[in-house]
C-alpha positions as a printed Julia matrix, in Angstrom:
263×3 Matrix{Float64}:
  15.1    12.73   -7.19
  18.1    10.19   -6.39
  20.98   10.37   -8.98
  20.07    6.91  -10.51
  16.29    8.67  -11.0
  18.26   11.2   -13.35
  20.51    8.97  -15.07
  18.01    6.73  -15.92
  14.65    8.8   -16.43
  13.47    8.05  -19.7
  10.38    8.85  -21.61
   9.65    5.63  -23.51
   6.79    3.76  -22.43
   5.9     0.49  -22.64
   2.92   -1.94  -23.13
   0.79   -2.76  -20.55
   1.47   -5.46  -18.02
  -0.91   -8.48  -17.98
  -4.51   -7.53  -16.14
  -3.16   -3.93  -15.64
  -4.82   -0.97  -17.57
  -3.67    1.94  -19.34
  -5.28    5.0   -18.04
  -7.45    4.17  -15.13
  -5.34    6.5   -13.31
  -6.19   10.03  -14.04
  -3.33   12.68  -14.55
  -3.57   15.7   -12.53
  -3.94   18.18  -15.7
  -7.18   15.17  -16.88
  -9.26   15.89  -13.93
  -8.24   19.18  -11.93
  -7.76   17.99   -8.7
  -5.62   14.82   -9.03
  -4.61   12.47  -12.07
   1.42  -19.76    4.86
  -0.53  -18.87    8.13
   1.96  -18.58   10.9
   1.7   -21.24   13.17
   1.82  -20.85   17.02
  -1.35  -21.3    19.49
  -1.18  -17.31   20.01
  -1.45  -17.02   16.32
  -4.14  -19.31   16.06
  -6.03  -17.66   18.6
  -5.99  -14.03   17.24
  -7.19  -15.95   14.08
  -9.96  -16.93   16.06
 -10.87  -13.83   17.83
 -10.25  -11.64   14.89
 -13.43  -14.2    13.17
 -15.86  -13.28   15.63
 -15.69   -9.84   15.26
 -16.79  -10.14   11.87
 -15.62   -8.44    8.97
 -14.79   -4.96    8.14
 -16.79   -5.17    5.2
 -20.47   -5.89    4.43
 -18.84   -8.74    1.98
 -16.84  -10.03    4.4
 -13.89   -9.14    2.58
 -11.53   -6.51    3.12
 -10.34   -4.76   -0.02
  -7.01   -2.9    -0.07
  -5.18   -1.02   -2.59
  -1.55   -1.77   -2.82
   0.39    1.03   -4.08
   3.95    0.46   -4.8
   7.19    2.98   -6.51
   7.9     1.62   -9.54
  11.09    3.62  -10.69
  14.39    2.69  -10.9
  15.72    2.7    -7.71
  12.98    0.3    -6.08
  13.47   -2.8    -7.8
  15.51   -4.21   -5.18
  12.38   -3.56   -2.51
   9.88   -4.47   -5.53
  11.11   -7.83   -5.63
  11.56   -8.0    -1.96
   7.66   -7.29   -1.93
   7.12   -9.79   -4.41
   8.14  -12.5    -2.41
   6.11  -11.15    0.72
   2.98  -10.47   -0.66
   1.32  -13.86   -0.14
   1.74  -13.12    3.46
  -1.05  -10.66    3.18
  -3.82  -13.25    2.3
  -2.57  -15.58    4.31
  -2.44  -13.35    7.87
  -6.67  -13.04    6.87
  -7.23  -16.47    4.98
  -9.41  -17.6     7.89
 -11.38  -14.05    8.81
 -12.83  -13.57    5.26
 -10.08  -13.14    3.19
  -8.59   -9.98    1.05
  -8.68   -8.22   -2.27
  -5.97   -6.34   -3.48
  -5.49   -4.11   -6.58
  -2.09   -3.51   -7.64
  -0.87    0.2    -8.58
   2.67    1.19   -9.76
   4.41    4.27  -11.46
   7.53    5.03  -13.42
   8.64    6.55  -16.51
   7.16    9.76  -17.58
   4.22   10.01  -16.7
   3.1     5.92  -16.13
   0.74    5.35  -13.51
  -1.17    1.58  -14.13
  -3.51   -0.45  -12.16
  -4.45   -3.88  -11.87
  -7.54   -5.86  -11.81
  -8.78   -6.89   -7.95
  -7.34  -10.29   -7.22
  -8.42  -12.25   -4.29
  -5.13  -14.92   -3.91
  -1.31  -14.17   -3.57
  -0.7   -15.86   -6.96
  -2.82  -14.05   -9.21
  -1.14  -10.67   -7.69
   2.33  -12.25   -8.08
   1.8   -12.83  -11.51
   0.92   -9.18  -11.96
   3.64   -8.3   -10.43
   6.69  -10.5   -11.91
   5.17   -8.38  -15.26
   6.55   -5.36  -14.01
   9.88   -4.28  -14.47
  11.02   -0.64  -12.44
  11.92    2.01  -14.97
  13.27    5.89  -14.37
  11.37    8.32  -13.61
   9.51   10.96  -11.03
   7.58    9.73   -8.14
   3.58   10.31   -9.13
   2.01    9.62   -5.29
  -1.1    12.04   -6.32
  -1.95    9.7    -9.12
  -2.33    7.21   -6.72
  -3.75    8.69   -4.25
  -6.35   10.53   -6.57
  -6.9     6.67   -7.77
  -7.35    5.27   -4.42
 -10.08    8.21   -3.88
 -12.13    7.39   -7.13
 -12.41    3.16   -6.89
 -13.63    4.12   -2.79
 -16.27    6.01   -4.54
 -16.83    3.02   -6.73
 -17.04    0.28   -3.81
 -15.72    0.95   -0.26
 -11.97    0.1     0.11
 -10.98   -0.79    3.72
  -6.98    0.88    3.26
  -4.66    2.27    0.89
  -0.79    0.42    1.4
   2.34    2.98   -0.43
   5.84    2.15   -0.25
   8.3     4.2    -1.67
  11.84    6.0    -0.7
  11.24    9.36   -1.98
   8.69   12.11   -2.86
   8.95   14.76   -5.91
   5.64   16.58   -5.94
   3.57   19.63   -4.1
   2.82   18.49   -0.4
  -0.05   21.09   -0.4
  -1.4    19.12   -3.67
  -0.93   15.7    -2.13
  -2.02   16.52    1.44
  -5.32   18.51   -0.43
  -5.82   14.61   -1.97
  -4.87   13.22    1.05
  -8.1    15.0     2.61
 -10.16   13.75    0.03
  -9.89   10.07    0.75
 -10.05   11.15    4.41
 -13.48   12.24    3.74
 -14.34    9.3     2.76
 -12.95    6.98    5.64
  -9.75    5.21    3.68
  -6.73    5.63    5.37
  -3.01    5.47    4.25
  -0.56    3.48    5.7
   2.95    4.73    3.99
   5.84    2.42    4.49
   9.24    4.23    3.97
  12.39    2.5     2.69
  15.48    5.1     4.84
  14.58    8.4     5.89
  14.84   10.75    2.82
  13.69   13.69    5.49
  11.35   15.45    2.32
   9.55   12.15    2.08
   9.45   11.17    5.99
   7.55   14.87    6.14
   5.49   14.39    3.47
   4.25   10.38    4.39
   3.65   11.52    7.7
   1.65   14.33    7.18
  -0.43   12.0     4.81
  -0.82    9.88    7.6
  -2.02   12.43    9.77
  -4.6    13.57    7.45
  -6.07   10.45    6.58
  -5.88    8.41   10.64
  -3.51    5.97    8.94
   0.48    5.78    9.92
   3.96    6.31    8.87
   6.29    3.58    9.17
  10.15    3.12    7.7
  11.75    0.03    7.61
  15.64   -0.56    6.99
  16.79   -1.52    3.09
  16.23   -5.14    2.66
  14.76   -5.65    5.85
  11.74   -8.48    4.68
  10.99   -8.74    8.02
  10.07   -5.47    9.07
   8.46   -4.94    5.62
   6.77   -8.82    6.1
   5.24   -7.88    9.59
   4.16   -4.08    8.11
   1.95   -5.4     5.27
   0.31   -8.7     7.83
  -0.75   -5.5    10.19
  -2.35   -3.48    7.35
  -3.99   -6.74    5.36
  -5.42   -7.71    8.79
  -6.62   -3.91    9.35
  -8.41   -3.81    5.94
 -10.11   -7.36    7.24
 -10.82   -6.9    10.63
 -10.4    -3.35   11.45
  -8.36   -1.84   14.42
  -9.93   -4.08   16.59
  -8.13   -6.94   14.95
  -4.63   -4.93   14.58
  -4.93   -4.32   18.22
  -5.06   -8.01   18.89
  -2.3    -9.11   16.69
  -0.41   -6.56   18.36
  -0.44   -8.71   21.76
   0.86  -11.79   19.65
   4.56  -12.79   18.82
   3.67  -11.62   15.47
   2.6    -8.19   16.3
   5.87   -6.66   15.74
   3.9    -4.61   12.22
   1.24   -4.34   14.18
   2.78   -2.48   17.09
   4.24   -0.24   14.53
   1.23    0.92   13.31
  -0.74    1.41   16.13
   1.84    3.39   17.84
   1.81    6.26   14.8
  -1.94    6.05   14.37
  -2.05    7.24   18.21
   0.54    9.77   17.9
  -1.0    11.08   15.02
């Protein structure tokens, strides 16, 4: 935990954030095993080609879960996000569009998620609701969460982006296997290289055929180009990531496909 987790770790909680919900994420004692469209031709094109090969989904929607660190030390990157996530929808506006839930932690024990929202101003509503508080990172709540809405209705990818991680790797990687099984993977974007964490995200990775990325502190391009990539994944699949990666936008893209063959 970073010294400004410890100074500021508190165990006061607070009411819910508009269209979030209090307990839809399970602890890990509750349950036993877990708690604008760019413009360019090239751009244009991919748009075109990613629309033919229909949709990852039998809605034609791709749904992704968008899992974010909450405590103290990430609300610089949280509001970076904030102004980036309407890139998401817009990279798949014209392939069949996205659905994202929002999930955050902080504080002792506070793990919340959103309702699915289908347009980059109902999420940043949700999120401009939130405000980062102290506390331990809680990636198995998440990931546990991720596992049980898949069971629900299919999700197409599971987004995290954090600095740090604070828990058992053999618990999280065990979780990590379970949303493997069912065919979600993880794409983990780092903020530095806390070497604990950069173990920990990869090995998720690994486990699950997503990727590992880090981007540089307050870097909204790298971070802007990492969440178009995954957004288009969840909507086209890695046919479509493989084509934005040819394009002048395929910088995220590149990334991404470059750990998921390593791994």
């Amino acid at each position: 935990m970073s010294s400004d987790k410890k100074s500021t770790r508190t165990g006061s909680r607070i009411p819910n954030p508009a269209g979030t919900t209090a307990g839809s994420v399970p602890s890990p004692a509750s349950d036993g095993k877990a708690p604008a469209p760019s413009s360019g031709t090239d751009v244009e094109a991919f748009l075109a080609q990613v629309k033919a090969l229909g949709p990852r989904t039998t809605t034609g929607r791709g749904r992704l879960v968008f899992a974010m660190d909450a405590t103290m030390s990430r609300q610089p990157t949280w509001d970076m996000a904030l102004a980036l996530q309407a890139d998401m929808f817009h990279a798949v506006a014209e392939v069949g569009g996205l659905d994202v839930q929002l999930v955050f932690f902080r504080g002792a024990g506070e793990c919340r998620a959103s309702k699915w929202v289908s347009d980059p101003n109902a999420l940043a509503q949700l999120m401009t609701t939130v405000q980062c508080r102290g506390g331990y990172t809680q990636i198995g709540k998440v990931l546990s969460h991720a596992r049980q809405e898949t069971e629900k209705r299919k999700i197409s990818a599971l987004i995290y982006v954090g600095d740090c991680m604070e828990e058992a790797v053999d618990d999280l990687c065990g979780r990590a296997g379970e949303l493997a099984l069912h065919g979600v993977p993880v794409f983990l974007f780092q903020e530095g290289r806390d070497p604990a964490a950069e173990s920990a995200f990869r090995e998720i990775a690994r486990i699950t055929k997503g990727a590992w990325c880090s981007f540089d502190k307050g870097s909204a391009d790298q971070l802007r180009a990492l969440l178009r990539a995954v957004a288009v994944y969840a909507s086209g699949g890695h046919a479509a990531l493989q084509q934005l990666s040819t394009t002048k936008e395929g910088a995220g893209a590149r990334l991404l496909l470059t750990q998921m063959k390593r791994d």
